[in-house]
C-alpha positions in Angstrom: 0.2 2.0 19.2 2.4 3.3 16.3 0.6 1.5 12.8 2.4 0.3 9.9 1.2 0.9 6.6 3.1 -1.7 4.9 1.4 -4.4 7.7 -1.9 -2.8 6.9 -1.7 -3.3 3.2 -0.6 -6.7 3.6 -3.1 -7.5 5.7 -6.3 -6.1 3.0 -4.4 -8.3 0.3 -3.5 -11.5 2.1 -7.3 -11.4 3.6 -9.6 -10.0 0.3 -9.9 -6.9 1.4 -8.5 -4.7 -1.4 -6.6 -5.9 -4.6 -4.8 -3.6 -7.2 -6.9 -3.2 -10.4 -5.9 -5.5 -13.2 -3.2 -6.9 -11.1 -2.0 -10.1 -13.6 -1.2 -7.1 -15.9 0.8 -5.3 -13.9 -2.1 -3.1 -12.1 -3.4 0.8 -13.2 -2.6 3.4 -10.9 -5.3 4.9 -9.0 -7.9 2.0 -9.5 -8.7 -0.4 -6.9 -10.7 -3.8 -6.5 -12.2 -5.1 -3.3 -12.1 -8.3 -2.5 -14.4 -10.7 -0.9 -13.9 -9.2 2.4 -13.6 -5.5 1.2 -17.1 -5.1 -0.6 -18.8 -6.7 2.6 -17.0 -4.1 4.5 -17.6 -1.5 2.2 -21.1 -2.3 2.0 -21.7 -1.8 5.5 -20.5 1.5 5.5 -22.6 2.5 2.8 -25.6 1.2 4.6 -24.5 2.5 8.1 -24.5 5.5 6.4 -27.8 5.6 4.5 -29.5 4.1 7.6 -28.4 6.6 9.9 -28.9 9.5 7.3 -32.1 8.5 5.3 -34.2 5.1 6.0 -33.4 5.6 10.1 -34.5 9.9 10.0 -37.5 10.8 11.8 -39.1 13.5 10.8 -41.6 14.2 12.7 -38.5 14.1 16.1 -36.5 17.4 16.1 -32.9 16.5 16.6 -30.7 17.5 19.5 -28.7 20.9 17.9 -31.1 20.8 15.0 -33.1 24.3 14.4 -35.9 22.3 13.7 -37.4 19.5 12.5 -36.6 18.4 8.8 -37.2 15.4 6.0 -34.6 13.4 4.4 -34.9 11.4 0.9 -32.8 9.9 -1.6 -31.6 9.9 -5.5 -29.2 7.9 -7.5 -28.4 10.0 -10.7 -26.8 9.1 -13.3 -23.0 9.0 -14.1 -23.0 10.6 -17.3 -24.8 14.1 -17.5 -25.7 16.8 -19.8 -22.0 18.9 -20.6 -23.7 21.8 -20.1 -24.2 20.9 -16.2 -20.3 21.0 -15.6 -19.9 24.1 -17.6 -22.2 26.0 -15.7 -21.2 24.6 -12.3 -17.6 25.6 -13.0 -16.1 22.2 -13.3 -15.5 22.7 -17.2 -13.2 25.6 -16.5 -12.5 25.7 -12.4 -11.8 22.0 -11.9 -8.2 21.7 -12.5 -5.3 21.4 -10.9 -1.8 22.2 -11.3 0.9 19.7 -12.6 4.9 19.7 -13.1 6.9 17.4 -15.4 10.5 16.5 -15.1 11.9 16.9 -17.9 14.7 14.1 -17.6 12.5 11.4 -16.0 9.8 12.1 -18.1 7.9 11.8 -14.9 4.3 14.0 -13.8 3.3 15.4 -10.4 0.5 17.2 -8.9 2.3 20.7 -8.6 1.1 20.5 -4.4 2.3 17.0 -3.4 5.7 17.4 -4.1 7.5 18.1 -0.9 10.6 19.2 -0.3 13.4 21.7 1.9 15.6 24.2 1.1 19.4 22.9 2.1 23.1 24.1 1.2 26.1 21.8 2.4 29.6 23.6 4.3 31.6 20.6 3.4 34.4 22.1 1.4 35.4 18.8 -0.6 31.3 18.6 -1.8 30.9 18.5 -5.5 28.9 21.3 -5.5 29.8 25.1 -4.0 28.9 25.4 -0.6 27.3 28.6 -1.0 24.4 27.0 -2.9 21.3 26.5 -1.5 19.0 23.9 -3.1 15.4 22.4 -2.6 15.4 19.2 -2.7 12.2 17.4 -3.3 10.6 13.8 -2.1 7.7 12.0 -3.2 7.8 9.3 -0.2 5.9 8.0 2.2 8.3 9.2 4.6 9.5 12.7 2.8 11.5 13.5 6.3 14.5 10.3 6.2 13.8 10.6 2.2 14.9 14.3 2.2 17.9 13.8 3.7 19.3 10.4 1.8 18.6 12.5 -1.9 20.2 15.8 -0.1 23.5 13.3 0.6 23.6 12.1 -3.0 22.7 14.9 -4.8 26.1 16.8 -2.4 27.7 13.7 -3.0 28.3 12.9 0.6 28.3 10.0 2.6 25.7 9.2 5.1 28.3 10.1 8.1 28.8 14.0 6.7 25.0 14.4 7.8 25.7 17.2 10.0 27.2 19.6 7.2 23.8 19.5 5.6 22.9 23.0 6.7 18.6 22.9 6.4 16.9 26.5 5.9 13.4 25.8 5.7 11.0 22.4 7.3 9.0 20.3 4.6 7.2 23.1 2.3 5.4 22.1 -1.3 6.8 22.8 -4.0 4.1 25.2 -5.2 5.7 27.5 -2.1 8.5 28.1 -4.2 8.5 31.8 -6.8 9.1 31.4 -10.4 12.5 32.5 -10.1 13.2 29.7 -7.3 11.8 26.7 -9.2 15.0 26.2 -11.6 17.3 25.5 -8.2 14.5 22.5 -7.1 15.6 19.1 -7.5 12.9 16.8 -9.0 12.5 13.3 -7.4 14.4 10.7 -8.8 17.3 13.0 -10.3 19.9 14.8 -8.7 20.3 17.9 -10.7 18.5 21.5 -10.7 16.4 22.7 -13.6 14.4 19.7 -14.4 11.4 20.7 -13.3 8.7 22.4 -16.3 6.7 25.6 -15.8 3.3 24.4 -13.6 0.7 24.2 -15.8 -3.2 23.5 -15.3 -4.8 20.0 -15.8 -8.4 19.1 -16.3 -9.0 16.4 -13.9 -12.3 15.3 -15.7 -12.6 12.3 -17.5 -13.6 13.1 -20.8 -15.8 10.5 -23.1 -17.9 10.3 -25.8 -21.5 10.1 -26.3 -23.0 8.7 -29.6 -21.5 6.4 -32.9 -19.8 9.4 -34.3 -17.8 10.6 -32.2 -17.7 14.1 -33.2 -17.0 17.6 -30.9 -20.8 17.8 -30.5 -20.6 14.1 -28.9 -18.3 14.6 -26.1 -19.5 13.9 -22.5 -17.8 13.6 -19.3 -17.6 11.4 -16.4 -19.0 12.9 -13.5 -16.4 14.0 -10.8 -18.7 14.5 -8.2 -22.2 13.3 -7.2 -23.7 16.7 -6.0 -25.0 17.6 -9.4 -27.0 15.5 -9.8 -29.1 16.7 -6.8 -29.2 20.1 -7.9 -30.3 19.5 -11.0 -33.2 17.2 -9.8 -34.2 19.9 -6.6 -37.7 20.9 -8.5 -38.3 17.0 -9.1 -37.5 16.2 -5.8 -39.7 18.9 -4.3 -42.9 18.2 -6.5 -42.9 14.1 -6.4 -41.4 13.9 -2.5 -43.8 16.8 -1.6 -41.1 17.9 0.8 -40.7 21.3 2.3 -38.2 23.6 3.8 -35.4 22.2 5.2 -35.1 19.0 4.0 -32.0 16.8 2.3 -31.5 14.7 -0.3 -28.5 11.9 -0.2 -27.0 10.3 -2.9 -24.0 7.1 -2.5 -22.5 7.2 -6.1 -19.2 6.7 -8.2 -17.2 10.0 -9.3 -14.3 9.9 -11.1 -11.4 12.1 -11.3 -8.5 12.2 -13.4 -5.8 12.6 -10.3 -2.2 13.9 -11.8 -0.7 11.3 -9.0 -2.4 8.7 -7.5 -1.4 7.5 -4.0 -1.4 6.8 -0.4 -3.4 3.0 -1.4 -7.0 4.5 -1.6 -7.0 7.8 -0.7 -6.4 9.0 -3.4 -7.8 7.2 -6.5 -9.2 7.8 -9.8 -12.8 5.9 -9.7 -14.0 6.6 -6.4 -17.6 6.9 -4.2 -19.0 9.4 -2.6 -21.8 9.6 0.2 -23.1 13.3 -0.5 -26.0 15.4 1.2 -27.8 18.2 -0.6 -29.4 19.8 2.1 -31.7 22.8 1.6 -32.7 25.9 4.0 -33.8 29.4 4.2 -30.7 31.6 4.2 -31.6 33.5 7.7 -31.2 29.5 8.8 -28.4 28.5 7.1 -25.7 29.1 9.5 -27.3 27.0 12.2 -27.7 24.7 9.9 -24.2 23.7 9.0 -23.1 24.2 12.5 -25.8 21.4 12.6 -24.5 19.0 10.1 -20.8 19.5 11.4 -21.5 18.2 14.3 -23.5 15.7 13.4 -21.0 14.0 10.5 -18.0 14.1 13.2 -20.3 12.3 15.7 -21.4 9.6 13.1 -17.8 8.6 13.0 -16.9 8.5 16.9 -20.1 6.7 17.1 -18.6 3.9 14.5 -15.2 3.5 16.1 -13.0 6.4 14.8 -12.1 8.4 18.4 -9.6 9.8 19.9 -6.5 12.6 18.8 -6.8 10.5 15.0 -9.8 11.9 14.6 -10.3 16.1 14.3 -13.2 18.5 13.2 -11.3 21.3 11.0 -12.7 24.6 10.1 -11.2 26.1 6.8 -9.3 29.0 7.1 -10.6 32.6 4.9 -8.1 31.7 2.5 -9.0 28.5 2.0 -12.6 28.9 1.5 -14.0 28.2 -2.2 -15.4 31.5 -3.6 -19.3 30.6 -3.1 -18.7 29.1 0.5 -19.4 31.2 3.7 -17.6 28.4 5.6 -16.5 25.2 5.5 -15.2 22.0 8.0 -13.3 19.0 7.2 -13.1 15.9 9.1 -9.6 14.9 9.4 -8.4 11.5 10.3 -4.7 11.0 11.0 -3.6 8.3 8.3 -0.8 5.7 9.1 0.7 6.5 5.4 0.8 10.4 7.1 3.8 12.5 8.6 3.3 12.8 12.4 0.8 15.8 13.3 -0.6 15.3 9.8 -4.4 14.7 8.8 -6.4 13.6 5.8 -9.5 14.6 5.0 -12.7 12.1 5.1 -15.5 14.1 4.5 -16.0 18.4 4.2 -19.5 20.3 5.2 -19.9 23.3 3.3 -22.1 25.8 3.5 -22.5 26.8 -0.3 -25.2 29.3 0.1 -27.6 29.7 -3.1 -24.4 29.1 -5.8 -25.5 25.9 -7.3 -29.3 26.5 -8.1 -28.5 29.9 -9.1 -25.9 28.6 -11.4 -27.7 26.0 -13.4 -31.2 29.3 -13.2 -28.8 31.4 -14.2 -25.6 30.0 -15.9 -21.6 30.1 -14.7 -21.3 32.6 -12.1 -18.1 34.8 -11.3 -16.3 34.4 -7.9 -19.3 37.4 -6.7 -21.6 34.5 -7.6 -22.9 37.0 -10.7 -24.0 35.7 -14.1 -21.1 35.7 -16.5 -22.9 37.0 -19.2 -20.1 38.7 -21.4 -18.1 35.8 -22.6 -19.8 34.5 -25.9 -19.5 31.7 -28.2 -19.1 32.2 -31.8 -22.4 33.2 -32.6 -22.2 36.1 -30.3 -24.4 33.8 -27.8 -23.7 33.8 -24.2 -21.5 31.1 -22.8 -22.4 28.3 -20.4 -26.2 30.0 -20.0 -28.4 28.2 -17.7 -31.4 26.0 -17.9 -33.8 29.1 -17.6 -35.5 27.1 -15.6 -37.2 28.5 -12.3 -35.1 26.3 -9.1 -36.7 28.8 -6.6 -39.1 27.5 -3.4 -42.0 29.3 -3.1 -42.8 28.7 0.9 -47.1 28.8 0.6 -47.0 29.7 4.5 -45.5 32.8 4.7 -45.9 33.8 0.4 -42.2 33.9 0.3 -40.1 33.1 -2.8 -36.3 32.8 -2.4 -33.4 30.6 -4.1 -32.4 28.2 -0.8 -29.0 27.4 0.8 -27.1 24.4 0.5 -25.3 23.0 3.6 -23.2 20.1 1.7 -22.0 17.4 3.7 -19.7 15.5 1.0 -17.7 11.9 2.5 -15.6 9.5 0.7 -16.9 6.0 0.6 -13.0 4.4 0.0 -11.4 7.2 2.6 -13.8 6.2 5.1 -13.4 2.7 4.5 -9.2 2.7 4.8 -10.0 4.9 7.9 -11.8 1.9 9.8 -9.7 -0.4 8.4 -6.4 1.5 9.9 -7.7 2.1 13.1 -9.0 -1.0 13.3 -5.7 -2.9 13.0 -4.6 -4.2 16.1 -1.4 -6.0 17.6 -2.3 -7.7 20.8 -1.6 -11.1 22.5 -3.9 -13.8 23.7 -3.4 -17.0 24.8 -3.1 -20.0 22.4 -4.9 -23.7 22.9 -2.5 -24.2 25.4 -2.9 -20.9 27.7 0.3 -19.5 25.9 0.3 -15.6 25.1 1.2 -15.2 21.7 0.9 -12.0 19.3 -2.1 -11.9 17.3 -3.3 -9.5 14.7 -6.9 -8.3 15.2 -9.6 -5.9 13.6 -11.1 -4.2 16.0 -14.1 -3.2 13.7 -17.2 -1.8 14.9 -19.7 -5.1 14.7 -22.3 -3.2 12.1 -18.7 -2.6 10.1 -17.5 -6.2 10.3 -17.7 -8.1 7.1 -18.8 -11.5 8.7 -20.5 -10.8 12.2 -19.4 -14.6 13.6 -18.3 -17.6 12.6 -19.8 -21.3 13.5 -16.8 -23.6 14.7 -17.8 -27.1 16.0 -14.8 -28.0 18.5 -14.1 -31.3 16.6 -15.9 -33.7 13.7 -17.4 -36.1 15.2 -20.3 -36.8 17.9 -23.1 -34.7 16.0 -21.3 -31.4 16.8 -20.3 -30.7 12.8 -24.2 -31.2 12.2 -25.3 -28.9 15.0 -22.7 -26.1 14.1 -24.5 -26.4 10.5 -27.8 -26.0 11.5 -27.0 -23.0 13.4 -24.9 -21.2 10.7 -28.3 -21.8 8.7 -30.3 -20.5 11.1 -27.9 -17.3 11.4 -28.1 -16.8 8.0 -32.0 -17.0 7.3 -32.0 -14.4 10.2 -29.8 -11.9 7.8 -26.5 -12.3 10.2 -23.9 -12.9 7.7 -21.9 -15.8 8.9 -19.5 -18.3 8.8 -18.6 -21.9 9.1 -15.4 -23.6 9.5 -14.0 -26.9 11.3 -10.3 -26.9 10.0 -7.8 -26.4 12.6 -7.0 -26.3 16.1 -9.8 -24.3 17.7 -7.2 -21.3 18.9 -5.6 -21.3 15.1 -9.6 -20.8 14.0 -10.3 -17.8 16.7 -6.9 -16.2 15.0 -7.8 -16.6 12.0 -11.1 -14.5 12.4 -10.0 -12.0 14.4 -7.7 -11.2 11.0 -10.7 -10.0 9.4 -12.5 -8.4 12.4 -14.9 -11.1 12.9 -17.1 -9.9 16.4 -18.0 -13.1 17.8 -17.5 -16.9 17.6 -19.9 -19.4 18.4 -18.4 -23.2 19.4 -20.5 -26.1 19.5 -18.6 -28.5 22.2 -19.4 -31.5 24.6 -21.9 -29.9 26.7 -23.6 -28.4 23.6 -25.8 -32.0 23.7 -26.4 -32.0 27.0 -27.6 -28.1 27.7 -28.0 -26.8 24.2 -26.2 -24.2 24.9 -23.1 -22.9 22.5 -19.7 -20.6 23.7 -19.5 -17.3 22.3 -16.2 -15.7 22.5 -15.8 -12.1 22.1 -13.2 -10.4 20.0 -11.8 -7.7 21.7 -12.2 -8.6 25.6 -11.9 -12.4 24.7 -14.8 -13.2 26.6 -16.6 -16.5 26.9 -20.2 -16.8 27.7 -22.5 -19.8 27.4 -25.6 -18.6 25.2 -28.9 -21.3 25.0 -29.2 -21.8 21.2 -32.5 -20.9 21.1 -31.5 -17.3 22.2 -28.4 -16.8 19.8 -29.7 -15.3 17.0 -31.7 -12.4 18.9 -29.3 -12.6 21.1 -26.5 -11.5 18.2 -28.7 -9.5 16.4 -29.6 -7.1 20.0 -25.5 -6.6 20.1 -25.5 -5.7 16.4 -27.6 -2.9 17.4 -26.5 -1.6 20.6 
């Protein structure tokens, strides 16, 4: 089934799900509010997550792949950190990307994201000479049809004279392009050459201040990842835990970036949450592992619903390896807001060796992971010097002291949330109250995923049945199964209306329900009704919430 992003984003707002920040003001790009729906989903994750990572790991069981056994613990740390942490983890100077203005729209773009191809036109009567070859740019949804309507008007053609478009190169970014081939791009929204400023690099930490005075001394940033904070709590982990090699810590945690563009609903945001593992080992270990933890995060995913060619394990090319990491995998999850054949990335396991801990020993390390100790402030002082303090494990077994590796796996809360919300959308047909098939919209999510796991219906309001239905929705609830009530509607415009918003199961209370006090529960997906006794409902739901 081809998915429409348009249906999808109508969908999360229509149903509370996800709202644009300060909407009755006209929204801010890159910020996102979830709605009554949304943070119940998004909540679930988290906890699927942390259950299956932390509260749920067994120790003393030596998982299938795993090299042995290991512990597992957790921290929340705070937002706002000491300045020196990002300057000597490389953030203060590394963590930048590269932006573009146009000069006539006065418009900014992330020097990568702008996509675009290199065309000339043969049609003699075009305004421009047909010698010329241009590249013109998109910053659509759909950069492939986008392409070729800006490439007609910036000729000056009509949509029939397609075919005297003569295309020299597929999609490329615009950061493809040399120096000397920039001035002949055409920026979005324009449909001249030579717009386009010299890339430049851009912070992308939020900066803030720290203090009543507001002076240089007070300034502070926003973290922009949670990973940090682990690092610099690995000795207070190890003493008050009284963990030992391997073990991991997790953290679920806002970060905050200052993206150039925005996009793509929540992909790509500005306030965003992470679900991070810190997870120290000896180095002669360290490759198995991340090989280890690779497997293991694309699994968790399959396991909650996301399957098939959507869904792919990447491993980072050489050249696109950070400088600390010895390798690298993302999982990829092919977006509905995508080109076909293109993936987005939901979470990335990196092997980071010993570059964090030795950084904050040590200070900011070059790309050979060596102190930078030349570069000196204005009292002749190294730069960005570490803690001094000694982040070492000393293994009491074998007498062995040695700085551990990191094997990071680092997911997106939000990406992972879109990505079950877009392969859960569904267009099917089932039959209506009168055995009619009609087309219904249905979220196929995972039950642990769902935001309401049933809903109570009573099949009309009268003869006890609204009183029943009551009682069981209480009794779901004081169970922990978050549930649902409702006795508006024709019973087939109710089961619609929850499988909208993914609801597993719904439970009728009907004529019989007196007689055998027994309820219907329909399934979702295979439309399934079974007769359940209501004495054997709730561990009855509670058993398929965790199968």
């Amino acid at each position: 089934m081809s998915k429409n992003m348009e249906s999808i984003v109508s969908l999360c707002k229509r149903r509370g799900f996800l709202f644009q920040s300060s909407e009755i003001y006209g929204g801010i790009q890159g910020f996102w509010d979830y709605g009554p729906l949304g943070v119940e989903l998004k909540r679930n994750v988290r906890n699927a997550w942390w259950h299956d990572m932390i509260t749920a790991h067994d120790e003393f069981l030596q998982p299938d792949g795993a090299p042995s056994t290991f512990e597992m613990c957790g921290v929340e740390t705070s937002i706002i950190m000491h300045p020196q942490v990002w300057k000597c983890s490389g953030h203060f100077d590394l963590f930048c990307d590269q932006m573009v203005d146009c000069k006539e729209t006065k418009k900014r773009y992330r020097f990568d994201q702008v996509r675009g191809r290199w065309v000339s036109c043969t049609y003699d009567s075009a305004e421009r000479p047909s010698a010329e070859k241009i590249f013109v740019t998109s910053m659509s949804e759909t950069p492939e049809e986008d392409v070729i309507s800006r490439a007609l008007a910036v000729f000056g053609l009509k949509r029939k004279y397609a075919d005297k478009l003569e295309w020299h190169t597929d999609l490329i970014s615009l950061d493809k392009l040399s120096a000397d081939e920039l001035p002949r791009a055409v920026a979005p929204d324009v449909q001249a050459t030579g717009t386009f400023t010299e890339p430049r690099e851009f912070n992308l930490m939020f900066k803030t201040i720290v203090g009543a005075l507001g002076t240089a001394e007070d300034a502070a940033f926003l973290r922009p990842e949670t990973a940090q904070g682990i690092f610099v709590n690995f000795k207070n982990v190890l003493d008050t835990a009284r963990v030992k090699l391997p073990f991991g810590v997790g953290q679920i945690g806002k970060s905050f970036r200052n993206e150039i563009t925005p996009r793509n609903f929540t992909f790509r945001s500005r306030e965003f949450e992470q679900m991070e593992i810190e997870f120290f080992c000896h180095p002669d270990s360290s490759p198995q592992w991340y090989q280890y933890w690779r497997d293991r995060r694309m699994a968790w995913y399959k396991d909650l619903g996301l399957a098939g060619e959507r869904l792919i394990l990447r491993e980072h090319d050489p050249d696109e390896l950070s400088h600390y990491s010895t390798g690298t995998a993302d999982v990829e999850y092919a977006f509905p807001f995508l080109p076909a054949g293109e993936y987005g990335e939901l979470e990335g396991i990196a092997h980071r060796g010993d570059f964090d801990l030795r950084s904050h020993m040590e200070g900011k390390l070059d790309e050979n992971s060596n102190p930078l100790t030349l570069q000196l402030d204005e009292n002749g002082q190294p730069k960005w010097k570490g803690s001094g303090k000694d982040l070492q494990y000393f293994d009491d077994q074998t007498r062995e002291r040695f700085t551990p590796h990191v094997i990071e796996p680092s997911a997106g809360a939000d990406r992972a949330t879109l990505a079950f919300i877009c392969e859960a959308y569904t267009e099917d047909e089932a039959p209506d109250d009168k055995g009619e098939m009609q087309k219904r919209t249905v979220m196929k999510l995972h039950p642990r995923l769902a935001p309401i796991k049933a809903a109570v219906f009573p099949l009309i309001k009268k003869e006890g049945m609204p009183e029943t239905a009551q009682q069981i929705y209480r009794d779901l609830k004081r169970a922990g199964v978050n549930v649902t009530y409702s006795q508006q509607g024709a019973i087939g415009r109710r089961y619609r209306q929850q499988d909208e918003i993914g609801t597993p199961w719904c439970i009728t209370v009907d004529g019989d329900t007196a007689t055998d006090n027994a309820v219907t529960v329909r399934d979702r997906d295979t439309l399934e009704q079974v007769r359940i006794p209501i004495a054997d409902l709730t561990s009855e739901l509670q058993n398929r919430l965790q199968a």
